[in-house]
C-alpha positions in Angstrom: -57.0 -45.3 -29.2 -56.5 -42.1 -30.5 -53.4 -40.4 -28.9 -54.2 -37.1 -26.4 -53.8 -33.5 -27.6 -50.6 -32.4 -26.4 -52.1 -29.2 -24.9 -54.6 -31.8 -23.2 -51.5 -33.6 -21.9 -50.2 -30.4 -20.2 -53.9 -29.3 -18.3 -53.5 -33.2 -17.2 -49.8 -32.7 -15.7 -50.8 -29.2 -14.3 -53.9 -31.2 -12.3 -51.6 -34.3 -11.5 -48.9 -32.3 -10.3 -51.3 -29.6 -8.3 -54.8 -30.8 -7.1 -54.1 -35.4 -8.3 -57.8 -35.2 -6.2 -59.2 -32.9 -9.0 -57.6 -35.0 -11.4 -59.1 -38.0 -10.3 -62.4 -35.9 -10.6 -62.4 -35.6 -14.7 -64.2 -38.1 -16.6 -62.8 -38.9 -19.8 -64.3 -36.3 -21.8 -62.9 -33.9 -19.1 -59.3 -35.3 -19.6 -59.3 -35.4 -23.0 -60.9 -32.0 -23.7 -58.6 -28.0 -23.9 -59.0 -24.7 -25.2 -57.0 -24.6 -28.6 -53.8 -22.5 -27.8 -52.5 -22.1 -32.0 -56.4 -21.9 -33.0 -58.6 -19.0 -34.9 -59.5 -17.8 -31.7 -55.9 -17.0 -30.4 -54.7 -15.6 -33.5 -57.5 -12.8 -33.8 -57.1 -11.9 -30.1 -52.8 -11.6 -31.0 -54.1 -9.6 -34.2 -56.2 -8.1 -32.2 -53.9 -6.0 -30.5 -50.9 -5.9 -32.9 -52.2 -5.9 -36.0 -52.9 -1.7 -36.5 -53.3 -1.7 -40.4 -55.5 -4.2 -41.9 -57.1 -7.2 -39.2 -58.1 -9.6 -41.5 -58.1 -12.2 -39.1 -61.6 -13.1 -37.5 -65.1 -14.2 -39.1 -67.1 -10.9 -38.7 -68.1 -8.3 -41.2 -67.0 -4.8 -40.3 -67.9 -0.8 -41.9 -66.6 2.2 -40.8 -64.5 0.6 -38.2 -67.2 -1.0 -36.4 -69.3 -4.1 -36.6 -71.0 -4.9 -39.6 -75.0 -4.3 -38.9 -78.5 -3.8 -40.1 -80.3 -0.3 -38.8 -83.4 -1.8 -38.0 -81.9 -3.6 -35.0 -79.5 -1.1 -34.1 -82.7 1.8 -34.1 -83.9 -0.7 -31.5 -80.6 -0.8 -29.6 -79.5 2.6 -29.8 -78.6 3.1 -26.2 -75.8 0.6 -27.0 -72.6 0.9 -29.1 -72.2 -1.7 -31.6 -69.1 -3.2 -30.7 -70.6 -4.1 -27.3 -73.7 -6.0 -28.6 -72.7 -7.2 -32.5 -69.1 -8.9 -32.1 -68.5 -12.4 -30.5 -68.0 -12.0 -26.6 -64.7 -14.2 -25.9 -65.3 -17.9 -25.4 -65.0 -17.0 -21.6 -67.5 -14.4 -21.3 -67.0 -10.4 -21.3 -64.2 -9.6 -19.3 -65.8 -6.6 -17.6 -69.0 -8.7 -16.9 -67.1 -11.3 -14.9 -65.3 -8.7 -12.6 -68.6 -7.7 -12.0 -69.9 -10.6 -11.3 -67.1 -11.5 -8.8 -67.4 -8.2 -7.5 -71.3 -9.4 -6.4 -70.4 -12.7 -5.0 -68.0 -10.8 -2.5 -70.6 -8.7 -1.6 -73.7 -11.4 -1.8 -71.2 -13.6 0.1 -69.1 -12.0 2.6 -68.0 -14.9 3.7 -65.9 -15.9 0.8 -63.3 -13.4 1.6 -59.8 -14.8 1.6 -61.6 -18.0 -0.2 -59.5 -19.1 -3.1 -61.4 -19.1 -6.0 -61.6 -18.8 -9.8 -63.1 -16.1 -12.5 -66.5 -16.6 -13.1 -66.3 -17.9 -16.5 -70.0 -17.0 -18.7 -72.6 -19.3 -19.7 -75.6 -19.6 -21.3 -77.6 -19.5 -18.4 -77.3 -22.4 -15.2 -78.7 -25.3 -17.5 -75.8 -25.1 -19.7 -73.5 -24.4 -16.7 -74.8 -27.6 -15.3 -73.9 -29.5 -18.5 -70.3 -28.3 -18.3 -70.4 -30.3 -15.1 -71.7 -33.1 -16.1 -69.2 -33.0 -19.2 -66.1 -32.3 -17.2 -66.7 -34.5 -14.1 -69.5 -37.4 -15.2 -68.7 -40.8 -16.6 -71.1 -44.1 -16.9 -72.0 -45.0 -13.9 -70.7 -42.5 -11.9 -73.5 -41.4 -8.9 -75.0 -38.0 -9.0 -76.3 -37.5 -5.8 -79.5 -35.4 -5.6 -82.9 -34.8 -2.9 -85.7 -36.5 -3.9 -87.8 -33.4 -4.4 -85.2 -32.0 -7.6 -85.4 -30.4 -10.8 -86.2 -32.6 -13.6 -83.6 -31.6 -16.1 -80.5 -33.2 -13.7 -81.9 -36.6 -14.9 -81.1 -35.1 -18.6 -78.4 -32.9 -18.3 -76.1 -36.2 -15.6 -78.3 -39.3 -16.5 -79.6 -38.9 -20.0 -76.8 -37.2 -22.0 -73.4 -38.8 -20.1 -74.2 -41.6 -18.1 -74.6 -41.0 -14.8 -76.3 -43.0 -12.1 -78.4 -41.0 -10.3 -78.7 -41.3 -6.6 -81.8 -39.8 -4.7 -82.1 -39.4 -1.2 -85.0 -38.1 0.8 -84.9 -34.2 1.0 -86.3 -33.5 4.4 -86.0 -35.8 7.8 -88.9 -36.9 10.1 -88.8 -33.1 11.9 -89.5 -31.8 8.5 -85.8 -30.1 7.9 -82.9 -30.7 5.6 -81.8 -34.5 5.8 -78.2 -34.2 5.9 -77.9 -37.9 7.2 -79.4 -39.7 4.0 -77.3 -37.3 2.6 -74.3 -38.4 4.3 -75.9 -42.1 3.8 -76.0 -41.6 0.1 -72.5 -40.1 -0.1 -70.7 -42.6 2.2 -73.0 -45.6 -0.4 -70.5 -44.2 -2.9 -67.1 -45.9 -1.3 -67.1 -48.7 -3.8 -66.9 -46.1 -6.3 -64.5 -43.6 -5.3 -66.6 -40.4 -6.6 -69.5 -39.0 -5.9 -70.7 -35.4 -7.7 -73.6 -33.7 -5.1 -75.8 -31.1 -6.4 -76.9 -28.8 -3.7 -80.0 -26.4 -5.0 -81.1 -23.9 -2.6 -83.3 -22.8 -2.7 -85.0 -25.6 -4.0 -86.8 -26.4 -7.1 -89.4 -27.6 -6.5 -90.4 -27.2 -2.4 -89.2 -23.6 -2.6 -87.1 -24.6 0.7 -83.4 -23.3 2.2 -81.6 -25.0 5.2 -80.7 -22.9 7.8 -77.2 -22.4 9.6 -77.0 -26.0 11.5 -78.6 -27.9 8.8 -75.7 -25.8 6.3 -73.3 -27.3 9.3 -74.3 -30.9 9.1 -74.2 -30.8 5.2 -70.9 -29.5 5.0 -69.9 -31.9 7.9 -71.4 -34.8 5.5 -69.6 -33.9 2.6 -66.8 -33.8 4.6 -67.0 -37.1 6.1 -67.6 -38.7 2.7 -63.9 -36.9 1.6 -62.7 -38.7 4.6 -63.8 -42.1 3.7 -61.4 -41.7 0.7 -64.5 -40.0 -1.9 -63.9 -37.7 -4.4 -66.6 -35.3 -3.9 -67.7 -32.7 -6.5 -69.4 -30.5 -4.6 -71.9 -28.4 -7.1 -74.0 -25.6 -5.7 -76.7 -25.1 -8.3 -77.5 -21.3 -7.1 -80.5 -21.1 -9.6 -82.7 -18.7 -7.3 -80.1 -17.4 -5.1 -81.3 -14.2 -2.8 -84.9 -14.6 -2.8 -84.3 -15.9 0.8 -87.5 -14.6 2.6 -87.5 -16.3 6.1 -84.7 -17.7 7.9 -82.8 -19.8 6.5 -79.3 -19.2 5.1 -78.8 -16.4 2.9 -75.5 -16.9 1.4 -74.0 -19.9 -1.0 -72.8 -22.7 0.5 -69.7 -22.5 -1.9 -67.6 -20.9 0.5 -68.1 -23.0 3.0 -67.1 -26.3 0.6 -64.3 -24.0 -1.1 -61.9 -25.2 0.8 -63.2 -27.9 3.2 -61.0 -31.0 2.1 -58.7 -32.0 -0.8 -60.9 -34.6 -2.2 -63.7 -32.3 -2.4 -64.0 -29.6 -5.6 -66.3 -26.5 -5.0 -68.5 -25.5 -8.2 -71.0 -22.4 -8.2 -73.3 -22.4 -10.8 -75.6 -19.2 -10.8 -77.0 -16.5 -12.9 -78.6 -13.4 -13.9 -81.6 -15.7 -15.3 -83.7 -15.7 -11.5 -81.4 -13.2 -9.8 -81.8 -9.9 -12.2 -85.5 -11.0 -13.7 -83.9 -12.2 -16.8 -84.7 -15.0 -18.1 -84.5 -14.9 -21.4 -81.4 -13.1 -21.6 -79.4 -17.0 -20.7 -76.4 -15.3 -18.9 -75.2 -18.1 -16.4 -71.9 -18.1 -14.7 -69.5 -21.4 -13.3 -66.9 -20.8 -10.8 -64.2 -23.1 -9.1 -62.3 -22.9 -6.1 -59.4 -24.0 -5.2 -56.3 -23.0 -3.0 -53.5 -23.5 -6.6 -53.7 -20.6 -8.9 -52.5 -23.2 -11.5 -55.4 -25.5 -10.8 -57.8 -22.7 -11.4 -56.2 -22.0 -15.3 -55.9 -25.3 -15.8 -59.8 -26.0 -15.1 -61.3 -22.8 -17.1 -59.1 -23.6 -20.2 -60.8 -27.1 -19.9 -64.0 -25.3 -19.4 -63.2 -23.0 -22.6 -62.8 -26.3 -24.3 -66.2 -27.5 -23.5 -68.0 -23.7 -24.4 -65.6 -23.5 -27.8 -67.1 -27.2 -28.5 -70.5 -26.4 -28.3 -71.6 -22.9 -28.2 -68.4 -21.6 -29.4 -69.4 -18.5 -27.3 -72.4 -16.9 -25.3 -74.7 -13.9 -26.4 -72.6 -10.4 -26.4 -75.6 -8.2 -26.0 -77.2 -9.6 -23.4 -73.8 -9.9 -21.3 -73.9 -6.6 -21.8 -77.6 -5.8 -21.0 -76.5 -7.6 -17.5 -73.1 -5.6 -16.9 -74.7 -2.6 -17.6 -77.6 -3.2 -14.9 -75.1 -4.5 -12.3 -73.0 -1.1 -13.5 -76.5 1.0 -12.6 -76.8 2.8 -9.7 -80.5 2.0 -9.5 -79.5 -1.5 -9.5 -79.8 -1.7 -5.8 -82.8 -0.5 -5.3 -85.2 -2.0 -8.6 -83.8 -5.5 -7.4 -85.3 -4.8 -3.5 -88.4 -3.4 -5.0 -89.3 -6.7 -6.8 -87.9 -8.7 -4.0 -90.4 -7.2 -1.6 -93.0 -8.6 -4.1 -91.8 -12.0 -4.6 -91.7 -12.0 -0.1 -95.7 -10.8 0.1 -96.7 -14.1 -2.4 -94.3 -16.2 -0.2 -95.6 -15.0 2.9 -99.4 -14.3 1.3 -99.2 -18.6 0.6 -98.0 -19.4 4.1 -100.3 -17.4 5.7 -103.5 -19.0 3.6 -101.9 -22.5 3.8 -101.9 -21.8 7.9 -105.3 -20.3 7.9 -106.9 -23.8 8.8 -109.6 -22.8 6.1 -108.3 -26.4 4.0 -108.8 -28.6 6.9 -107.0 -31.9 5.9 -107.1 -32.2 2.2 -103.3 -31.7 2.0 -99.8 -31.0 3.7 -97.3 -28.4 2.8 -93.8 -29.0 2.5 -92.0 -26.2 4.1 -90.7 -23.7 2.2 -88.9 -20.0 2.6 -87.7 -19.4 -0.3 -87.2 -19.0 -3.9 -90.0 -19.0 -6.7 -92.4 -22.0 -5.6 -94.0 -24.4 -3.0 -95.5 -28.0 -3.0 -98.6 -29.1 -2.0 -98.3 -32.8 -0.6 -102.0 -34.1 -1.4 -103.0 -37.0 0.9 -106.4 -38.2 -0.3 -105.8 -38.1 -4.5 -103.4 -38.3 -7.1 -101.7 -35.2 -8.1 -102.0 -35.9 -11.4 -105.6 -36.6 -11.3 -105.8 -32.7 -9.8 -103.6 -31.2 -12.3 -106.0 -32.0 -15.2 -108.9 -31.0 -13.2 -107.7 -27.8 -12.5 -106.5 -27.6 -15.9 -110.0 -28.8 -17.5 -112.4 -27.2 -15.8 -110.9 -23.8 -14.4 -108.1 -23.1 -16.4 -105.4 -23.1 -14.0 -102.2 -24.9 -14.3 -99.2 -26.2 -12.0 -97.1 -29.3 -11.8 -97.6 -32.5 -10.4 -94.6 -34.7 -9.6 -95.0 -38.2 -8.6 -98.2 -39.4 -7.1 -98.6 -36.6 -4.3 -96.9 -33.5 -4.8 -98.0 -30.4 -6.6 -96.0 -27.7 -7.2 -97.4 -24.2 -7.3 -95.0 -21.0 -8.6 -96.3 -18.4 -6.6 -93.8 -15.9 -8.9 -95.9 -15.7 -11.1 -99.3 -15.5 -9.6 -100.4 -11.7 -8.2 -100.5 -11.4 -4.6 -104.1 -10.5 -4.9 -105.3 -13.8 -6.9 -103.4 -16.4 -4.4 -106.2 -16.7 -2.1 -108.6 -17.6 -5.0 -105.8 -20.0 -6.8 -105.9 -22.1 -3.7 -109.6 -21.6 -2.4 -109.8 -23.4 -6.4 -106.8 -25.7 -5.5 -109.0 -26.9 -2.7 -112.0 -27.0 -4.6 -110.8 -29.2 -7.1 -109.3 -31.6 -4.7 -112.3 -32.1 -3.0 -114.1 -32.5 -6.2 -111.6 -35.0 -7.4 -112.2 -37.0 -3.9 -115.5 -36.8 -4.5 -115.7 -38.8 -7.8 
């Protein structure tokens, strides 16, 4: 076997010596991988600052003392000076942008003050923040354990690409609220194993549905009893839609309430500017540890650099600046409340058709308060058979997932057309009954 990277080594003995839980955490890739100390990276960032005649150090093109570029694109990016959008961003993100950013999740969060926790280190967008996860903490075999109702790409990101078996437990209880006792079930399943890593996405993709402040409690309390039974619990909050919290449910993170709930259990936030600032194209994500050692922290981000250096090398500079300079913007504030207000009325527009009565019996909804869609639970037809019907004969699309459940995204529907989307819905359920 080939022998471990000295500087590999060291992260290890940090973790050992500090947070042996967290250790026990890494998959193999996760102990094997660092951040090159002696590499091209760290040389240009020493040359950077020392050397003041000639920096001939890192792999960009420069003229007149600036970055190297083409007018065309900088006529079309004029409001921003080259050296903010044309050079690499470090490995780790703009600097600037994650004090932002950490700045935000105080504010967003008030209960994480005097939480322990890391620098938001940048990725490109949650997907790939995911992946670092799955990277650092996933092995063959080991159980992911996610709702039943969940976004598609965990099977990908944890099964698919490292290995992972993937747990599923059913997202809501008889009462129709978060079921944090399959959750506990599922976790507790995990003894034989010794690990578990739980993704906890809320609000949820695809219901569209938050837990509230006692179902938050019994989670926590789950995740806590699964630590106690001798589990190592990564504890990832998938933040994907975080703030469009409409009703009420909880309207901060559950991160700092994990952060430091138990040894054996490691806090990760993964969240963005992708849902939160409207864009999603940009692919500005963030991951962030907690953790009461200081030394812990370092040692996980430099694995983390690893990770980014080994397959991205390094996110997009201009749009990490496109996001510091809107969270820098004092009409930040106010444009984000503006569109949330928006995204609330085709919430609150769905519930209030859905609980018109004007459907009768052709379907249930699952609840939902939050976040960018709901789901239709169809009880007389396939969803499929509905989603090409809607798709043939009126042009409308949405999502069907296993044999009942449609998912609609009201964010992108105008409040005005929702009552005819689902007067069509209706219509093309009946239809499809009718056959």
């Amino acid at each position: 076997m080939k022998s471990m990277n000295p500087l590999a080594q060291q992260l290890n003995e940090t973790l050992q010596k500090e947070s042996p839980n967290v250790y026990a955490m890494l998959s193999n890739l996760g102990k094997a991988i660092y951040f090159p100390k002696e590499g091209i990276l760290s040389q240009s960032a020493e040359a950077k600052t020392k050397a003041t005649k000639f920096n001939a150090t890192i792999g960009i093109a420069t003229e007149g003392g600036k970055p190297m570029h083409l007018k065309l694109i900088q006529d079309t990016l004029s409001a921003y000076n080259p050296k903010d959008i044309y050079e690499y961003a470090p490995p780790a993100g703009k600097p600037e942008l994650r004090s932002a950013w950490r700045a935000k999740m105080f504010k967003d969060n008030p209960s994480l003050e005097g939480v322990s926790f890391g620098n938001p280190i940048v990725t490109n967008a949650l997907t790939h923040g995911l992946s670092i996860v799955a990277d650092l903490f996933a092995d063959e075999g080991d159980a992911v354990v996610i709702p039943n109702k969940n976004w598609e790409n965990y099977e990908l990101t944890f099964g698919i690409r490292r290995g992972a078996e993937i747990v599923e437990y059913p997202l809501y209880n008889e009462s129709m609220q978060f079921n944090s006792a399959a959750l506990r079930d599922a976790l507790l399943a995990q003894k034989g194993k010794g690990k578990a890593i739980v993704l906890l996405n809320f609000p949820n993709n695809p219901t569209g549905y938050t837990p509230g402040v006692r179902e938050c409690e019994e989670i926590v309390a789950a995740i806590h009893d699964a630590a106690e039974a001798g589990i190592h619990v990564v504890a990832v909050t998938d933040d994907a839609y975080f703030g469009l919290f409409f009703e009420d449910s909880v309207q901060e993170s559950l991160f700092s309430k994990l952060a430091a709930l138990h040894p054996r259990v490691l806090a990760v936030k993964v969240d963005g500017a992708t849902k939160e600032e409207y864009v999603w194209g940009f692919r500005v994500g963030f991951i962030t540890f907690a953790s009461e050692s200081q030394a812990t922290l370092a040692a996980l981000e430099q694995k983390t650099l690893g990770i980014i250096r080994s397959t991205i090398s390094s996110g997009p500079h201009p749009s990490q600046t496109f996001v510091l300079h809107a969270l820098q913007s004092p009409e930040f504030e106010a444009q984000k409340a503006e569109k949330f207000d928006i995204m609330k009325g085709r919430a609150n527009r769905v519930k209030s058709l859905l609980d018109s009565g004007r459907y009768g019996d052709t379907w249930e909804y699952y609840p939902f308060n939050s976040g960018y869609f709901m789901c239709l639970k169809l009880t007389t037809v396939t969803a499929e058979d509905v989603r090409q019907h809607l798709l043939n004969e009126y042009g409308i699309g949405t999502i069907a997932l296993g044999q009942t459940d449609l998912r609609v995204a009201f964010s992108c529907i105008e409040e005005e057309y929702l009552e005819e989307l689902f007067d069509t819905i209706h219509k093309a359920v009946t239809e499809v009954a009718a056959r």
